[in-house]
N, CA, C and O atoms as CSV, one atom per row, in Angstrom:
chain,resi,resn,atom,element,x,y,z
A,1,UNK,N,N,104.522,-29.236,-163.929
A,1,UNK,CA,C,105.721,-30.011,-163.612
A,1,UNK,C,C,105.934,-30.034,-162.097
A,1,UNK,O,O,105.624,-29.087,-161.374
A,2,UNK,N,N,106.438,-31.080,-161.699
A,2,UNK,CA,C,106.719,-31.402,-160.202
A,2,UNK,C,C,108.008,-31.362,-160.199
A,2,UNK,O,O,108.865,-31.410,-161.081
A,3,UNK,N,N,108.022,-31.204,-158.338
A,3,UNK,CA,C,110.058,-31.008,-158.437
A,3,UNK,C,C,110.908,-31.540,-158.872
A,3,UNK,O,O,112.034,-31.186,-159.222
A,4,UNK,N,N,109.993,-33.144,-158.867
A,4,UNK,CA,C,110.857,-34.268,-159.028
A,4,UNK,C,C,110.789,-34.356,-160.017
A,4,UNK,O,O,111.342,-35.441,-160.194
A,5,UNK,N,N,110.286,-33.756,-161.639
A,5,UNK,CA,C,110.322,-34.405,-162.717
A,5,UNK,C,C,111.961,-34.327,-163.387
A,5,UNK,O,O,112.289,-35.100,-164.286
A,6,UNK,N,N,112.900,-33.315,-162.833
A,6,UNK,CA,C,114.105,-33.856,-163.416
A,6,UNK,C,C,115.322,-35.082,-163.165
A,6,UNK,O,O,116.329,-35.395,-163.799
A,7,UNK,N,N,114.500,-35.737,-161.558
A,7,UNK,CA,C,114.876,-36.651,-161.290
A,7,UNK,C,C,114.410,-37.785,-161.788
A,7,UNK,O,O,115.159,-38.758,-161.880
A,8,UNK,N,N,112.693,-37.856,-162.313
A,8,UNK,CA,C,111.793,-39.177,-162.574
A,8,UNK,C,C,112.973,-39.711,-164.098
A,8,UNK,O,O,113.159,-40.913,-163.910
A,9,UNK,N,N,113.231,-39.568,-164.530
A,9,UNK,CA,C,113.965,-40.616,-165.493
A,9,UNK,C,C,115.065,-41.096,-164.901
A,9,UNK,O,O,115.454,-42.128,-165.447
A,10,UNK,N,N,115.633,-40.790,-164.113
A,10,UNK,CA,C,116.862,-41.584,-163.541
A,10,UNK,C,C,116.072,-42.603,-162.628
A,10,UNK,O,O,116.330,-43.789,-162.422
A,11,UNK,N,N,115.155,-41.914,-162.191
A,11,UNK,CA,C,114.825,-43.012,-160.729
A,11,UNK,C,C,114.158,-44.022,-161.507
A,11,UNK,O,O,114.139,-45.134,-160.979
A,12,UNK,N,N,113.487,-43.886,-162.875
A,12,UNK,CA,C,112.600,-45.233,-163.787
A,12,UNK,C,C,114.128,-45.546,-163.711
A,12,UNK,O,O,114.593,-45.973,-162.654
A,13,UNK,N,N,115.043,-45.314,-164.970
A,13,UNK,CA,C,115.975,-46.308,-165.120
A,13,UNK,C,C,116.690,-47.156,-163.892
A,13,UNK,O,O,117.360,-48.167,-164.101
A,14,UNK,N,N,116.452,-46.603,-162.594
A,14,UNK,CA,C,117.449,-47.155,-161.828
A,14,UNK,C,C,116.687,-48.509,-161.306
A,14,UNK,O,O,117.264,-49.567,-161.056
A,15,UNK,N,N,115.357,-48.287,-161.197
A,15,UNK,CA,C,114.580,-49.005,-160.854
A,15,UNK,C,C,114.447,-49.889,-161.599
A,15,UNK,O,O,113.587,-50.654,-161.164
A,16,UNK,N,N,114.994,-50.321,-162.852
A,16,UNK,CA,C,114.801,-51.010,-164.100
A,16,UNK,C,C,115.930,-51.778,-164.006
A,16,UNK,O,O,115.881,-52.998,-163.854
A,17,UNK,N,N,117.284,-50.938,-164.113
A,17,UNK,CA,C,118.534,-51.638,-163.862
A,17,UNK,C,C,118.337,-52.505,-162.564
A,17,UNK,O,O,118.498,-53.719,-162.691
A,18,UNK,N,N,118.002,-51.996,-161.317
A,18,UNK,CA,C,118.016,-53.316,-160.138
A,18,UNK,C,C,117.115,-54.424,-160.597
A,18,UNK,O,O,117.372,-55.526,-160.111
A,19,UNK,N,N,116.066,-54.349,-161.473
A,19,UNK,CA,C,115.538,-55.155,-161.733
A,19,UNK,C,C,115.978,-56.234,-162.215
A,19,UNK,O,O,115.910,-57.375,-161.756
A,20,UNK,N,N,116.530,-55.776,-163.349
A,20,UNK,CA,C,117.381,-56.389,-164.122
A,20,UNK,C,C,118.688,-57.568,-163.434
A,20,UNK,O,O,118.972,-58.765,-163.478
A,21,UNK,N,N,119.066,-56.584,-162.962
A,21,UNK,CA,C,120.202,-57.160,-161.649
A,21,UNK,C,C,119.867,-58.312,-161.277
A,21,UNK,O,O,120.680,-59.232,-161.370
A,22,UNK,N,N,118.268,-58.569,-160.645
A,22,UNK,CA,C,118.317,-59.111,-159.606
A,22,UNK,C,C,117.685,-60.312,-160.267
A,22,UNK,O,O,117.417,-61.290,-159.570
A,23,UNK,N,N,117.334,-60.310,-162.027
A,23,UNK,CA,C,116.487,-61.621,-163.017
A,23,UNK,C,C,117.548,-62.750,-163.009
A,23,UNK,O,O,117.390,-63.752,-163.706
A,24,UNK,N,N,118.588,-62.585,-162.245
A,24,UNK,CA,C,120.283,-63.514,-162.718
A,24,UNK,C,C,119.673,-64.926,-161.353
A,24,UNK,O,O,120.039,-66.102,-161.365
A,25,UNK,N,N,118.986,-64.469,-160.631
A,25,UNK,CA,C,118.416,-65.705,-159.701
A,25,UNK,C,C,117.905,-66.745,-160.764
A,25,UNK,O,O,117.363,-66.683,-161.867
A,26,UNK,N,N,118.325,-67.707,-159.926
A,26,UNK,CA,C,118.001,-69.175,-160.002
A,26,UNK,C,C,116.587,-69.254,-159.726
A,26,UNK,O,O,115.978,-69.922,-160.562
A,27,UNK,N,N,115.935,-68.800,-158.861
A,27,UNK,CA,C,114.318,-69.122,-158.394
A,27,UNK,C,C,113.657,-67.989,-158.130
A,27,UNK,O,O,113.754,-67.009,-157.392
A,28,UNK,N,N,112.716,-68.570,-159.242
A,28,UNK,CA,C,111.353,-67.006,-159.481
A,28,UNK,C,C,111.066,-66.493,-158.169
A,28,UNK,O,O,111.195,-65.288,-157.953
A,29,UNK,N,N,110.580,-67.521,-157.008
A,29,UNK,CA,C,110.501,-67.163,-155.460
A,29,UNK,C,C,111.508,-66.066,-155.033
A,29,UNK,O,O,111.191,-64.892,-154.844
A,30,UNK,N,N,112.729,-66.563,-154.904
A,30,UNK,CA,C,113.727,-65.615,-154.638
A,30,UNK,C,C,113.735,-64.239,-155.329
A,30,UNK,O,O,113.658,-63.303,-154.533
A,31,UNK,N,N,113.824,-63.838,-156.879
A,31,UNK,CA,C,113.539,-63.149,-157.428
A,31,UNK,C,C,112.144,-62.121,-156.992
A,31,UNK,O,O,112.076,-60.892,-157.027
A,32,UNK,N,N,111.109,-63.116,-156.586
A,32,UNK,CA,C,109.847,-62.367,-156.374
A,32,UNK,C,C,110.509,-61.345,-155.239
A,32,UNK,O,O,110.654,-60.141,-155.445
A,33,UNK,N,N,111.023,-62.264,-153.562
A,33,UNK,CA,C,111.317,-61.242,-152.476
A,33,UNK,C,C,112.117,-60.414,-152.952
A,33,UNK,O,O,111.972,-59.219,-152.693
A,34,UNK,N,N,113.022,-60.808,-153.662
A,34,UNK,CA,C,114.324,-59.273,-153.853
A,34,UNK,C,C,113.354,-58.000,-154.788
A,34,UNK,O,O,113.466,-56.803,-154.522
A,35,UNK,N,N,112.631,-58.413,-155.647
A,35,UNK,CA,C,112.074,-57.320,-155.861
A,35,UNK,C,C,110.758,-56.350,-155.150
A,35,UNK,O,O,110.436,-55.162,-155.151
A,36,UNK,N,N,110.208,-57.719,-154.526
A,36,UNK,CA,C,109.410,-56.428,-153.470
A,36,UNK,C,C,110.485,-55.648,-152.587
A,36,UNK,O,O,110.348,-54.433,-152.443
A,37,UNK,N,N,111.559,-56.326,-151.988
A,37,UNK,CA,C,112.406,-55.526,-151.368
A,37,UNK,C,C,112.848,-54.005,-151.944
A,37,UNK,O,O,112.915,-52.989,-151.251
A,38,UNK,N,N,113.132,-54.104,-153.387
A,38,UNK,CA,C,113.892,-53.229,-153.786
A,38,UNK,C,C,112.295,-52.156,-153.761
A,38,UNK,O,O,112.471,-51.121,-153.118
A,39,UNK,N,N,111.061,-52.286,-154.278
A,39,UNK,CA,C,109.987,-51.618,-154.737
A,39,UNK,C,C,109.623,-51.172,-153.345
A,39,UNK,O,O,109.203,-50.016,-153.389
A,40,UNK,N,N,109.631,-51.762,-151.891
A,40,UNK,CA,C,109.802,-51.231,-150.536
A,40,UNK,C,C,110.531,-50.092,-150.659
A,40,UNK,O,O,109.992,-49.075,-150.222
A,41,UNK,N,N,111.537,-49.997,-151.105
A,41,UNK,CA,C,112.905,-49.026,-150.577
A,41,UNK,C,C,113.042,-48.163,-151.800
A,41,UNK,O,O,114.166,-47.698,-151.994
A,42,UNK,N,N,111.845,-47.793,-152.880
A,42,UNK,CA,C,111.639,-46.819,-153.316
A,42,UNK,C,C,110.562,-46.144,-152.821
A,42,UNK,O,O,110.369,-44.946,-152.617
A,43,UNK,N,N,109.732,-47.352,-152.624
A,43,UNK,CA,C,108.323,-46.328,-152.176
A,43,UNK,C,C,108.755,-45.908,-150.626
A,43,UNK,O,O,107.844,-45.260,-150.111
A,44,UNK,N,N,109.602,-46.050,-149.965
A,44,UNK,CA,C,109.521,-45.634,-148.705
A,44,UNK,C,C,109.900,-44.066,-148.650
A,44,UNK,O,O,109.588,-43.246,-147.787
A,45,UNK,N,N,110.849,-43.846,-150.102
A,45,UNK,CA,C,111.281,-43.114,-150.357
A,45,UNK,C,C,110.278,-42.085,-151.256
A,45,UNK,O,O,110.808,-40.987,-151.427
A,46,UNK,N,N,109.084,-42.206,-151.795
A,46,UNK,CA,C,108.354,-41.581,-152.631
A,46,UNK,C,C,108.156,-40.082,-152.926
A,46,UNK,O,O,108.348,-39.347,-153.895
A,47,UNK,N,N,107.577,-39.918,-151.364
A,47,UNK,CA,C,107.293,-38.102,-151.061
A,47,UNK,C,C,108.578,-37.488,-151.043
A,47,UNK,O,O,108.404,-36.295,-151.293
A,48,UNK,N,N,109.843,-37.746,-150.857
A,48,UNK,CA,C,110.903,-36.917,-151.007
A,48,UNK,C,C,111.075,-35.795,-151.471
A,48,UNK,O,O,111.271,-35.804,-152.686
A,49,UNK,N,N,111.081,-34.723,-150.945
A,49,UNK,CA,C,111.131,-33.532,-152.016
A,49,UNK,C,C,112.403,-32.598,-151.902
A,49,UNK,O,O,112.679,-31.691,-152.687
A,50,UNK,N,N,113.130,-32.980,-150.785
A,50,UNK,CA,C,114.852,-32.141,-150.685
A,50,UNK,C,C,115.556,-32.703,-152.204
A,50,UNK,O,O,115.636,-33.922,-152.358
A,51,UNK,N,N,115.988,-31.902,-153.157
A,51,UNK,CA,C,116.508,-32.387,-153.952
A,51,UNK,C,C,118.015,-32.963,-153.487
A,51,UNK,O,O,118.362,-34.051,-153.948
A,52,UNK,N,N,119.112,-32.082,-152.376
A,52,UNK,CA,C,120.103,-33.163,-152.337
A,52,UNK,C,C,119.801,-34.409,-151.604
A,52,UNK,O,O,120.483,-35.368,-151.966
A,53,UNK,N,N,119.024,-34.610,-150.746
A,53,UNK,CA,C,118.670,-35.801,-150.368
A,53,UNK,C,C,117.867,-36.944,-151.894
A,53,UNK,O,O,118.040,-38.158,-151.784
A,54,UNK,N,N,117.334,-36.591,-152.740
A,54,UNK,CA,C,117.304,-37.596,-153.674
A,54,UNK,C,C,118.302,-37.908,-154.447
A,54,UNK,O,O,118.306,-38.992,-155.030
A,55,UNK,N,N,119.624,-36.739,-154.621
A,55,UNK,CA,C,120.586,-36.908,-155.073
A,55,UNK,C,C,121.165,-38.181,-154.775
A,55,UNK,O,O,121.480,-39.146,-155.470
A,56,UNK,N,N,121.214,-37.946,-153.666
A,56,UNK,CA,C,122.119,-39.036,-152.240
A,56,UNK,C,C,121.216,-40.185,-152.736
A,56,UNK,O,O,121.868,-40.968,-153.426
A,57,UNK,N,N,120.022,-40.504,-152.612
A,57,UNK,CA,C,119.261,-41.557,-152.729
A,57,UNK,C,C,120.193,-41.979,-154.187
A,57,UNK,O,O,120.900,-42.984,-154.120
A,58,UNK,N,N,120.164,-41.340,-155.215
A,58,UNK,CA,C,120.093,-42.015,-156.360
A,58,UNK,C,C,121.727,-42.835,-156.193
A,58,UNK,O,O,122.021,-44.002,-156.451
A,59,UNK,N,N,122.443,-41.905,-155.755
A,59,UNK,CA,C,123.697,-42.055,-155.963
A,59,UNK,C,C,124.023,-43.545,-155.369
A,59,UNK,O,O,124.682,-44.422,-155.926
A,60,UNK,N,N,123.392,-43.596,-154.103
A,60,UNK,CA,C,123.216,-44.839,-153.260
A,60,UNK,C,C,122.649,-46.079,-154.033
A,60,UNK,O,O,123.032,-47.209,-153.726
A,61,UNK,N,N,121.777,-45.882,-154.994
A,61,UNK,CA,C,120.955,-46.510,-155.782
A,61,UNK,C,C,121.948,-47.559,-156.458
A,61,UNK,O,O,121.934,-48.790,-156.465
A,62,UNK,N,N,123.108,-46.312,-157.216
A,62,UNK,CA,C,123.485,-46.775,-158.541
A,62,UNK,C,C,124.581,-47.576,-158.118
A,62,UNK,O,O,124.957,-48.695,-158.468
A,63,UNK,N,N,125.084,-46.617,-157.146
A,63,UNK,CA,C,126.309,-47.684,-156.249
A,63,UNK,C,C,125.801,-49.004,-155.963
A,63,UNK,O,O,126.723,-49.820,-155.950
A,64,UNK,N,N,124.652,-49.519,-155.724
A,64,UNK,CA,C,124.013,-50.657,-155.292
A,64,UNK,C,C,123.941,-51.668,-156.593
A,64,UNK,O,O,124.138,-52.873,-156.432
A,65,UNK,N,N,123.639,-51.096,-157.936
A,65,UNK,CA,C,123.316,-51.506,-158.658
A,65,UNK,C,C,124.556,-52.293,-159.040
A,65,UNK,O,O,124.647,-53.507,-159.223
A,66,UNK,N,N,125.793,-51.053,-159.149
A,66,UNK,CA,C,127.309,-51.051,-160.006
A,66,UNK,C,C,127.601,-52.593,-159.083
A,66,UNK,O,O,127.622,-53.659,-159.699
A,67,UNK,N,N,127.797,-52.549,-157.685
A,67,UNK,CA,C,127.677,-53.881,-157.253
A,67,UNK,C,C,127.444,-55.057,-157.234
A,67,UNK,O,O,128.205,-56.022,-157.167
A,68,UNK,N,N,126.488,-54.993,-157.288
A,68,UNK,CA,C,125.529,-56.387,-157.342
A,68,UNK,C,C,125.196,-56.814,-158.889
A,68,UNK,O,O,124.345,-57.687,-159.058
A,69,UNK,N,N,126.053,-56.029,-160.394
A,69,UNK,CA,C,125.935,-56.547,-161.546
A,69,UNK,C,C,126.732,-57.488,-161.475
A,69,UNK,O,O,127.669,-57.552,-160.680
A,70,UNK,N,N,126.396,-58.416,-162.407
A,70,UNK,CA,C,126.314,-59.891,-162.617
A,70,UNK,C,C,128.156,-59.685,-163.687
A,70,UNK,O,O,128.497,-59.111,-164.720
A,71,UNK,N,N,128.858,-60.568,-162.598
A,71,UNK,CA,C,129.603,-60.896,-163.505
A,71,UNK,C,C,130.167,-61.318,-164.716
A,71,UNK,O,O,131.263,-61.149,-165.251
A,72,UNK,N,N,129.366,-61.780,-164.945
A,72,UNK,CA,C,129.179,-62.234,-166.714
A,72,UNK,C,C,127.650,-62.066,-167.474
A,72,UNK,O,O,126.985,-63.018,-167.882
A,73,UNK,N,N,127.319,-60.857,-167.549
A,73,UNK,CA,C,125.848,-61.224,-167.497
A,73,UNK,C,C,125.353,-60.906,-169.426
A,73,UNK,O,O,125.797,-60.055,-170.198
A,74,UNK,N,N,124.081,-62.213,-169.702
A,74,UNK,CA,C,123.782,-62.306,-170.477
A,74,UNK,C,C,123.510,-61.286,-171.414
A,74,UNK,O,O,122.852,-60.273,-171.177
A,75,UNK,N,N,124.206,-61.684,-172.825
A,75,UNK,CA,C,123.655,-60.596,-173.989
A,75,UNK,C,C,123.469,-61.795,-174.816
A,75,UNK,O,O,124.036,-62.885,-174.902
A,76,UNK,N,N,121.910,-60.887,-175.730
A,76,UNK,CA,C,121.837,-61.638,-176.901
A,76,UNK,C,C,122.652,-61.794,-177.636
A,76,UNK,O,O,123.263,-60.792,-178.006
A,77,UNK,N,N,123.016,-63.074,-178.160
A,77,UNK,CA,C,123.650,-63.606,-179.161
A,77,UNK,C,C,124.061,-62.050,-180.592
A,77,UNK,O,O,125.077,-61.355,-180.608
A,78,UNK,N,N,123.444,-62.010,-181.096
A,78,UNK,CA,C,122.988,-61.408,-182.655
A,78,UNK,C,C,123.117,-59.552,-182.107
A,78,UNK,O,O,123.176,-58.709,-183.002
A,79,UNK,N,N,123.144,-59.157,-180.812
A,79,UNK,CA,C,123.206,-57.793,-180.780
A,79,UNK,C,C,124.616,-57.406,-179.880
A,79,UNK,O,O,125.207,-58.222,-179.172
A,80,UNK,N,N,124.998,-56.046,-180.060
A,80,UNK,CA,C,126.294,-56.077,-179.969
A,80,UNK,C,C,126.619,-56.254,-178.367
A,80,UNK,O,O,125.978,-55.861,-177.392
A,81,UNK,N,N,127.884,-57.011,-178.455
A,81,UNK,CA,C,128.322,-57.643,-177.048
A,81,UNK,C,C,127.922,-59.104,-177.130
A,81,UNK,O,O,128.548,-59.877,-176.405
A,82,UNK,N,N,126.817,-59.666,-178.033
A,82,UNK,CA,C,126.534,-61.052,-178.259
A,82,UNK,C,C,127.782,-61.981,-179.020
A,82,UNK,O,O,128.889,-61.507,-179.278
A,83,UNK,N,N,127.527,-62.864,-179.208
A,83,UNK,CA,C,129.029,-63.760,-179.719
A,83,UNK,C,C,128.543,-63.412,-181.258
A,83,UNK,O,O,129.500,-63.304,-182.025
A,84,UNK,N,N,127.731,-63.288,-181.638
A,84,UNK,CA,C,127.469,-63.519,-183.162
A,84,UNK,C,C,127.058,-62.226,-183.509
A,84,UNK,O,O,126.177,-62.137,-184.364
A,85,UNK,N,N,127.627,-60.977,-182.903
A,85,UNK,CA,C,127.447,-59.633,-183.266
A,85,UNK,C,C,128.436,-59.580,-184.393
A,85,UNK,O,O,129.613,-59.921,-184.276
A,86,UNK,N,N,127.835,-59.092,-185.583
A,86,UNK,CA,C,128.370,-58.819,-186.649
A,86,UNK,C,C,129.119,-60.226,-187.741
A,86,UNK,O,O,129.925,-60.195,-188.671
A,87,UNK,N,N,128.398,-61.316,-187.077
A,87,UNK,CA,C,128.732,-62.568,-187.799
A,87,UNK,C,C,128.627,-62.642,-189.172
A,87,UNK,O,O,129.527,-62.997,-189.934
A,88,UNK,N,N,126.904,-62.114,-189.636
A,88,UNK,CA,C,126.798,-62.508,-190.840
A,88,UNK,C,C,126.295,-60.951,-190.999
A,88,UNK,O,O,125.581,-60.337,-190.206
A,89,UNK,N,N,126.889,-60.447,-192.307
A,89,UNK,CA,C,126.668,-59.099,-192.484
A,89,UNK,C,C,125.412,-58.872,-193.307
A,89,UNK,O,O,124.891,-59.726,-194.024
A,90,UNK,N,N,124.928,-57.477,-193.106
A,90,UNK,CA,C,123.621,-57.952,-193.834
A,90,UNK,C,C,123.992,-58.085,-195.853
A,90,UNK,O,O,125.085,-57.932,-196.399
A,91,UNK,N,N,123.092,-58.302,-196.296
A,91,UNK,CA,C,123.658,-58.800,-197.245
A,91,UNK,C,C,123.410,-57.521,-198.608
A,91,UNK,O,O,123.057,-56.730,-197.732
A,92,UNK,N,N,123.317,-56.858,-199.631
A,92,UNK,CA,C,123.116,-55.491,-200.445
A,92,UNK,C,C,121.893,-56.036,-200.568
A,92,UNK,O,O,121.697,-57.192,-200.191
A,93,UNK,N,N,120.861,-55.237,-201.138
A,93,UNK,CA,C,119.131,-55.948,-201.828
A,93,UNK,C,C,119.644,-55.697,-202.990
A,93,UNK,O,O,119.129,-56.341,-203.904
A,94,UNK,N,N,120.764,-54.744,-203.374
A,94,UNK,CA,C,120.594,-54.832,-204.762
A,94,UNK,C,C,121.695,-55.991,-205.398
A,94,UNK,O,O,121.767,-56.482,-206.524
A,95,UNK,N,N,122.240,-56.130,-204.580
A,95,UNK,CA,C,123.546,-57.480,-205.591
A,95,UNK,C,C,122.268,-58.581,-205.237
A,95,UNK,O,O,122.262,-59.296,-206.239
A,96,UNK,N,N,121.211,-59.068,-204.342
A,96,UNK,CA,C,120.593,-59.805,-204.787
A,96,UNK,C,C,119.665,-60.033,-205.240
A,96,UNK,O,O,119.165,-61.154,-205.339
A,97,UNK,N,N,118.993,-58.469,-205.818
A,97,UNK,CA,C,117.973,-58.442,-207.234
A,97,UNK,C,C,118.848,-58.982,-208.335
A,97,UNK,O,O,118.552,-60.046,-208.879
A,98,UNK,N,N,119.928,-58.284,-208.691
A,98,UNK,CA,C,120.877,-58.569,-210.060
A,98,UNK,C,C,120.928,-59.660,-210.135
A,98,UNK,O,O,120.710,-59.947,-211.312
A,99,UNK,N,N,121.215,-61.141,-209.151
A,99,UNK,CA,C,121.801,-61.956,-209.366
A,99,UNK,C,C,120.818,-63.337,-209.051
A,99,UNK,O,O,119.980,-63.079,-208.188
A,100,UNK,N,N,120.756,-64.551,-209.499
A,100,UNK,CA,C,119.770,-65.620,-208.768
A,100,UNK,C,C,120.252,-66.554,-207.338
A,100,UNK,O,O,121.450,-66.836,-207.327
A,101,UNK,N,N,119.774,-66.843,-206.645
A,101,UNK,CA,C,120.243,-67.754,-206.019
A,101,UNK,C,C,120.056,-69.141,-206.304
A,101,UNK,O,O,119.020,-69.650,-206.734
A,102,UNK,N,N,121.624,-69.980,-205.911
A,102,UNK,CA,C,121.479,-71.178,-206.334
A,102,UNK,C,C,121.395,-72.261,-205.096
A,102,UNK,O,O,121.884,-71.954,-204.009
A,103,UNK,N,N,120.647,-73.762,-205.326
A,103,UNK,CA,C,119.983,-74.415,-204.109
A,103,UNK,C,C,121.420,-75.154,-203.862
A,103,UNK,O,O,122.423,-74.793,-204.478
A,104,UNK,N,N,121.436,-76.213,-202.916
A,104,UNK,CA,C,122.139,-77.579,-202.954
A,104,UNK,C,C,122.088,-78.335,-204.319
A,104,UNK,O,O,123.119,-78.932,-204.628
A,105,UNK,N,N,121.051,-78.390,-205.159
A,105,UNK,CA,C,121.091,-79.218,-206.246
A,105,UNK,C,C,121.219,-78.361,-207.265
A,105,UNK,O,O,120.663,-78.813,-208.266
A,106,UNK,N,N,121.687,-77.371,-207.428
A,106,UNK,CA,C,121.936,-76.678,-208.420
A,106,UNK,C,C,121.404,-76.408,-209.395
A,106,UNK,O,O,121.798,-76.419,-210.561
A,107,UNK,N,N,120.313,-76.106,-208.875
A,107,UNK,CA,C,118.995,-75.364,-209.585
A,107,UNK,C,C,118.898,-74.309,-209.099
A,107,UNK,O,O,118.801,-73.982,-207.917
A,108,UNK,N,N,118.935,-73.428,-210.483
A,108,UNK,CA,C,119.066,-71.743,-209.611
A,108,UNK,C,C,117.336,-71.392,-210.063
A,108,UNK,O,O,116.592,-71.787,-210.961
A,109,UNK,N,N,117.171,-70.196,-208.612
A,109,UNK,CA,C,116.116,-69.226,-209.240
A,109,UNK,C,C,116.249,-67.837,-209.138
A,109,UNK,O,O,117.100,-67.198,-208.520
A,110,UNK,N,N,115.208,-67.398,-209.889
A,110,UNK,CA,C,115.736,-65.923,-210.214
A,110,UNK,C,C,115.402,-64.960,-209.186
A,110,UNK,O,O,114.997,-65.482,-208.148
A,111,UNK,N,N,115.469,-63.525,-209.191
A,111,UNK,CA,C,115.027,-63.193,-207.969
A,111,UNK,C,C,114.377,-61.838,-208.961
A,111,UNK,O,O,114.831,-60.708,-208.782
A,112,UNK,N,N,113.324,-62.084,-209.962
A,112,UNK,CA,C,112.396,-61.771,-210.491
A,112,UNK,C,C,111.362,-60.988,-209.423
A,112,UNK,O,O,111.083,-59.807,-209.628
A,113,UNK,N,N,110.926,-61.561,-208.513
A,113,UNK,CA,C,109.290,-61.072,-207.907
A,113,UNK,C,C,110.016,-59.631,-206.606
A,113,UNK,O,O,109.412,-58.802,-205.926
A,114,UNK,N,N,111.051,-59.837,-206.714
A,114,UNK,CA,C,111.586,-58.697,-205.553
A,114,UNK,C,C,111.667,-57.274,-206.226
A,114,UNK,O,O,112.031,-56.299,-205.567
């Protein structure tokens, strides 16, 4: 184990979240520079080994991040925070073994093969 391994999961996620942050651009171009920028200003930071100085780094990080999140920013539809979270509930398997379903023309079938 290295010094830094109780820091390496914060610094993946943080590095993930700016990422994230920064997909809200209009143009892949733009998007491209902001993320070499941000991947600059970790690796400049790499060899670090004072743990309160990575502290400070991260803290700086997240503050950057908490910032620059997107005011309204996209969630899928169907997962929670989406508009249609919890729309259609899932449905029992067993009330629809017991029972058949019926079409528009009202021809039912059975639900035999389940």
């Amino acid at each position: 184990m290295t010094l830094l391994s109780p820091f390496s999961q914060r610094i993946f996620k943080l590095y993930r979240r700016a990422l994230r942050e920064i997909s809200y651009s209009a143009e892949r171009d733009l998007f491209c520079v902001e993320a070499r920028k941000i991947r600059e200003e970790f690796e400049k930071h790499r060899g670090e080994q004072d743990t309160s100085k990575i502290e400070f780094l991260l803290q700086r990080g997240e503050y950057w991040v908490e910032e620059y999140t997107h005011p309204d920013p996209y969630h899928i539809p169907d997962k929670e925070g989406g508009c249609a979270f919890l729309r259609y509930p899932e449905l029992d398997k067993e009330f629809l073994k017991n029972h058949s379903m019926v079409t528009l023309t009202g021809k039912a079938y059975s639900n035999e093969g389940w």
